[in-house]
N, C-alpha and C positions, 0 to 999 in steps of 0.2 A: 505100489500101494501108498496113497498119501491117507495121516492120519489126521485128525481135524479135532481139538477138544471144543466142547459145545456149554458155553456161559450161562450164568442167568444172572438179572440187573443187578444180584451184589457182588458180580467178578466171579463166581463161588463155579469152578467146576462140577457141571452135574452129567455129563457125558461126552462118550466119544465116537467121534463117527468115522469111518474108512471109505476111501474114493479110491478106484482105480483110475488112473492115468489114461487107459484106452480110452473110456468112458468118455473123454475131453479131448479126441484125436491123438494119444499117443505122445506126441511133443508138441514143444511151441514152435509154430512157424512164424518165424521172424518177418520172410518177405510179405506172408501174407499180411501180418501185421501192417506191416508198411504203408500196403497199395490201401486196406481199408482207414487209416487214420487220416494218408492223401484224399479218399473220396470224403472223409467225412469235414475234412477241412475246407477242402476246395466245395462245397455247397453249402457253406455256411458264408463264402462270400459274396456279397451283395452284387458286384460286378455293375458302379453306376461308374467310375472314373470314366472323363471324359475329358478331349483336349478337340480345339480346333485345328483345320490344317488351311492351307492358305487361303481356299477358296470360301472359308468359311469365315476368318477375320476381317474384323473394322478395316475397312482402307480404303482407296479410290484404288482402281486397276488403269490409272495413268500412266504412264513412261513420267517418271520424275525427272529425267533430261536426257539430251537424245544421246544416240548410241555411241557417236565418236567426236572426237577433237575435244571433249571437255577435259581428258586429265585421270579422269575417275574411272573405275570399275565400269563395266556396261552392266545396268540394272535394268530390268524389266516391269517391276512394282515394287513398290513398298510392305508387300503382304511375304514377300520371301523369305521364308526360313533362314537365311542369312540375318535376316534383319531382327531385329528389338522390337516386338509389340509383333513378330510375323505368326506366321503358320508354325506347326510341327508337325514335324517329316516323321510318320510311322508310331501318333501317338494313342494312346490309349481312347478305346471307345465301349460302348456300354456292351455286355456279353454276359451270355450265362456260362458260368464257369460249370455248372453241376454234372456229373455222371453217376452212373450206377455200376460195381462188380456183382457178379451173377449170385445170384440168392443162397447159393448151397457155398459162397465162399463167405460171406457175412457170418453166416453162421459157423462155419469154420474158425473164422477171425474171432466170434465170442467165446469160442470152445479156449482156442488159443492163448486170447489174454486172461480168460480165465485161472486156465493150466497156469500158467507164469505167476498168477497173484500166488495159487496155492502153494506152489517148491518156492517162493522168495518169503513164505510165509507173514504176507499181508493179507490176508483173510481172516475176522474177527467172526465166528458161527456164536449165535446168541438162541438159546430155544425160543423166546418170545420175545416179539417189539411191542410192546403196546401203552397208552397212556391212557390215562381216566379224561386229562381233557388236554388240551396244546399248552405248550410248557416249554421254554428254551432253557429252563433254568432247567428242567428234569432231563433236559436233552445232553446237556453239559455237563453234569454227573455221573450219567451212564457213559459219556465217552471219557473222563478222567477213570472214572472205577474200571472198564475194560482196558485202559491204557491206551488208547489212541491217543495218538498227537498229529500233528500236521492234516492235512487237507483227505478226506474221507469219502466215500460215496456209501448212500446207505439204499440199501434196496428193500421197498416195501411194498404191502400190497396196492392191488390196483385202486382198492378204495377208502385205505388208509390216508385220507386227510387229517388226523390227528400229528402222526409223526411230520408230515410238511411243513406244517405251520409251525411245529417246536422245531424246527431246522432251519428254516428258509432266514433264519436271521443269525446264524454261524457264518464265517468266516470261513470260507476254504470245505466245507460241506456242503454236501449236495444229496438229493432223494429224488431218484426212480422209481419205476415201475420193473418190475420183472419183464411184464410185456414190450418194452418199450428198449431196454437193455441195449448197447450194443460194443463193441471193442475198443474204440473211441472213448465211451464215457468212464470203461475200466480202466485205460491204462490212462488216464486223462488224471486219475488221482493216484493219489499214497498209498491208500489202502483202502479194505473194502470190508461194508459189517454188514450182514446178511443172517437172517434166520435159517430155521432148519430146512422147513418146509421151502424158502423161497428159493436155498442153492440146489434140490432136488427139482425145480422145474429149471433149475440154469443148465443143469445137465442133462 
């Protein structure tokens, strides 16, 4: 049973909440971890790198001198991978790097790096996010008064544009959606401030 005290914007404990462990798969899987921060990396790469190979470089495809009695190497073109200005042997060409692990492990993976925020106790539970209008200066208060430092991820509603706009000019802060969530963006930060309501649909 993990135990969870739940804030409000003047730091002031006003309650506490209780998690079971099963409830978020029981343990943290580390490999699963793994394989989901591998897929969510590798499809965030663009995959344009690109080189030519011989038959695609500037040159004339002459015999630059014939094949014996000169002395020299027997050369066949000047586009040779041996040479300066040639081809290359085996280089990079444009490719989708993207894949996908099966649906029922993604959500696994969220349960997982969830579990781990909670027992390393980087999860800040707030009963309410909310602002009267966009504010970075109110945003920066409420993270000094809860004690957050370093790089944060705040999860809010779907159609909470208020908190974005008071965030989106922090340093090392970032806001999600609940819907949108995934193991990547959690273990990607420090730690994690979340409402009541919003960690009862994480789990």
């Amino acid at each position: 049973m993990i135990e969870l005290a739940v804030y409000n914007s003047q730091g002031q404990e006003v309650d506490k909440l209780r998690l079971e462990e099963g409830s978020l798969g029981g343990e943290v899987r580390k490999g699963l971890l793994r394989e989901a921060v591998l897929m969510y990396e590798a499809n965030q790469r663009v995959g344009t790198a690109s080189t030519k190979t011989k038959a695609e470089v500037h040159g004339s495809g002459r015999k630059p001198w014939v094949q014996k009695h000169t002395g020299r190497a027997r050369v066949g073109t000047i586009r040779s991978p041996l040479w300066r200005k040639g081809g290359i042997v085996f280089g990079p060409k444009p490719r989708d790097y993207s894949y996908q692990i099966p649906k029922k492990a993604k959500k696994l993976a969220l349960r997982s790096a969830l579990l781990g925020k909670l027992l390393d106790r980087e999860v800040t539970v707030v009963d309410k996010l909310e602002f009267d209008s966009p504010s970075t200066k109110k945003m920066v208060t409420l993270l000094k008064t809860l004690g957050i430092e370093g790089s944060c991820l705040v999860v809010a509603r779907d159609e909470n544009k208020t908190i974005w706009k008071s965030a989106r000019n922090i340093p090392g802060l970032a806001v999600r959606q609940a819907s949108q969530l995934n193991a990547y963006e959690l273990l990607r930060r420090k730690r994690l401030l979340v409402t009541r309501d919003q960690l009862g649909s994480l789990q």
